[in-house]
N, C-alpha and C positions, 0 to 999 in steps of 0.2 A: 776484369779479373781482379779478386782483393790479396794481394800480393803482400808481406808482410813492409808495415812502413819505415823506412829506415833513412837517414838523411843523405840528401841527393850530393854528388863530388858536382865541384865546378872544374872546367879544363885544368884551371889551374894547379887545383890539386892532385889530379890523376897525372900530373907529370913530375909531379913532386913526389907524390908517395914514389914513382916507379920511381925513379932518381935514389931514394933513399935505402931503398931494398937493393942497391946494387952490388955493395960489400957482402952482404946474404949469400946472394944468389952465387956470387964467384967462388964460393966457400965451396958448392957445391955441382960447380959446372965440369970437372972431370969426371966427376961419378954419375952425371947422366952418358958418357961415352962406355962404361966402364958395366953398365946397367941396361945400355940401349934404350932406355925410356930416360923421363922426363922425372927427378927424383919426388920422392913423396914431401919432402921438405920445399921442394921447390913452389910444389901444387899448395903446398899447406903457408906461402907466402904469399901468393897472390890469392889464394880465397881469404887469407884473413887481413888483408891490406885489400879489398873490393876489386880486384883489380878485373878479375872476369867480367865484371858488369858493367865493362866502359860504355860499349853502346849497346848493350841489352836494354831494352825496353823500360819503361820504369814501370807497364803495365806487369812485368814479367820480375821486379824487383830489382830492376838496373836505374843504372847514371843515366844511361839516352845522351851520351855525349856524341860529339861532331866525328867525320872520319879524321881530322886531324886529331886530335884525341885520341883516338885507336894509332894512328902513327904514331905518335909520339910515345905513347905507353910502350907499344912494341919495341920502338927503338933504344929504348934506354932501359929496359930489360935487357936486349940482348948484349949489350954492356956487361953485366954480369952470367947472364947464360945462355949465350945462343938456341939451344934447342929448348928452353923454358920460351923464348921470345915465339921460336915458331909455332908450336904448341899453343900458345895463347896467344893468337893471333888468326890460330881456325878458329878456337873455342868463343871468341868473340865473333867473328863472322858468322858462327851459327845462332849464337845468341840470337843477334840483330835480327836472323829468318824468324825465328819465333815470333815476333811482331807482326808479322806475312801473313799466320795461320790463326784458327779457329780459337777458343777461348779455350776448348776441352783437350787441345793440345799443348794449350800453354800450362792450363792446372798439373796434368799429367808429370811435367817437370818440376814448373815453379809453384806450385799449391804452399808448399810450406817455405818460400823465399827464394831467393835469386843466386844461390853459391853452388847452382850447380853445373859442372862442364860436359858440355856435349862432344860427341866426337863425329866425326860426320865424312862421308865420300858423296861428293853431291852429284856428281854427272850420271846418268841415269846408266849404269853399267847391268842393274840389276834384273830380273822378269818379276814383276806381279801380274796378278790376274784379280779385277777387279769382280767378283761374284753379285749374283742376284741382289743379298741384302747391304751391297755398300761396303763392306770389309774384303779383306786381300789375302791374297795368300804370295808369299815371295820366297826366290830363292836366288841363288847364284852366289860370284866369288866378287868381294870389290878391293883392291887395292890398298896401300897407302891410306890407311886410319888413323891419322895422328892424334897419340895421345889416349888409345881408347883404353888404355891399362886403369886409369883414373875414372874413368865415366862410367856410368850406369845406363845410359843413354847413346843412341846413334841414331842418325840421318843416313839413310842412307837411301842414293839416285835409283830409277828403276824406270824402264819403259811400263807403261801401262796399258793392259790389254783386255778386253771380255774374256768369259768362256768358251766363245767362236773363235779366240786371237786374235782380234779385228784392232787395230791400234787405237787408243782410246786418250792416251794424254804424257807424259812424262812429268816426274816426280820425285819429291825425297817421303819415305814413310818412316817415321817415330817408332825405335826399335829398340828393345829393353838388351840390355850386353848381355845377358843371364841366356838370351834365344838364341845367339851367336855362338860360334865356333870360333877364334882367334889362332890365326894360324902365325907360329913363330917362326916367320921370314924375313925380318928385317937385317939382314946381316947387309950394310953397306960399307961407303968409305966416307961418304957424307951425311950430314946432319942422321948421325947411328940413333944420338941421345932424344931422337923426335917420338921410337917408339910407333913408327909409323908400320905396323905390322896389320896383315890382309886378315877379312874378317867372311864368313859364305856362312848359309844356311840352304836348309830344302826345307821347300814348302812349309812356311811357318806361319801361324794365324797372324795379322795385325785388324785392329778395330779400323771402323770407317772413319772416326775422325779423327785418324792420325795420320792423315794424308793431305803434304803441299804441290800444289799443283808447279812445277817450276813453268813452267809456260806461261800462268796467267804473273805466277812475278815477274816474269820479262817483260810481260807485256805493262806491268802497272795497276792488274786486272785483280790484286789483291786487296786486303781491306786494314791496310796499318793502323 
């Protein structure tokens, strides 16, 4: 994938920049409780400090850094704003899956560069039904979205079945937010500012090659 080229962070720096953005982010760590998501100021510091791309791919426009890398950004974010840290700490986790999947799953997000955040429920909570020609159809309720206020993009888990029902694999499929229904329930007592609100559809088309097998990434069965 020709992902656009931009210069690669060393550890070092991805711990620096986060470190430096910390007086930022506290400026604006009561108004994600106050908002229940994650502020658009806060997104708009870690997209333009790289900070989403710690271990994204660099086929996908990321750093490709170590998991210690990804801890250490995390954590010294959360220094300034707890629910920014948690937030982007899925959004890199999902990153990282896109390396797992096909090329025309990564275009689909990262064609024009790597600053964009996924939001993702990965346990297969969901029903697809895999059809004749290779595409799905999916529906159900999934949980806990963190972050998906900001995203264009979701992941979301799903048993996978034929049109007989016959159990066929489990999975996340690549789901545009625009197909989704966002249900405003995140009313809690902890991490409020996560924005972690449940998202369901019925029966929505998704294309055939927007689908990760989670089975064969357990097993190592994918092609990074």
């Amino acid at each position: 994938m020709n992902a656009h080229v931009k210069p690669r962070m060393t550890e070092a720096d991805a711990k620096r920049i986060a470190i430096s953005i910390i007086p930022d982010l506290q400026k604006h760590a009561a108004k994600a409780e106050e908002l229940r998501h994650v502020p658009r100021e806060c997104v708009d510091l870690l997209i333009s400090n790289g900070l989403l791309q710690t271990i994204q791919p660099a086929a996908c426009g990321g750093h490709e850094l170590s998991m210690r890398s990804h801890v250490d950004v995390m954590s010294n974010v959360a220094y300034g704003c707890g629910a920014t840290a948690w937030v982007l700490g899925v959004w890199q986790a999902h990153s990282w899956m896109f390396g797992h999947a096909n090329e025309q799953f990564q275009k689909d997000v990262y064609a024009d560069g790597g600053e964009h955040p996924v939001s993702a429920v990965i346990g297969p909570r969901g029903k697809a039904t895999r059809k004749a020609d290779g595409s799905y159809t999916l529906s159900v309720f999934w949980p806990f979205a963190s972050g998906n206020i900001h995203c264009e993009w979701l992941l979301l888990g799903s048993e996978i079945r034929d049109e007989a029902g016959n159990m066929l694999d489990v999975g996340d499929l690549l789901v545009e937010r625009s197909q989704l229904e966002i249900v405003d329930d995140w009313y809690v007592a902890g991490l409020q500012g996560t924005g972690s609100n449940s998202v369901k559809c019925k029966d929505i088309a998704v294309p055939a090659h927007r689908f990760l097998s989670l089975s064969a990434l357990l097993d190592n069965q994918t092609t990074p």
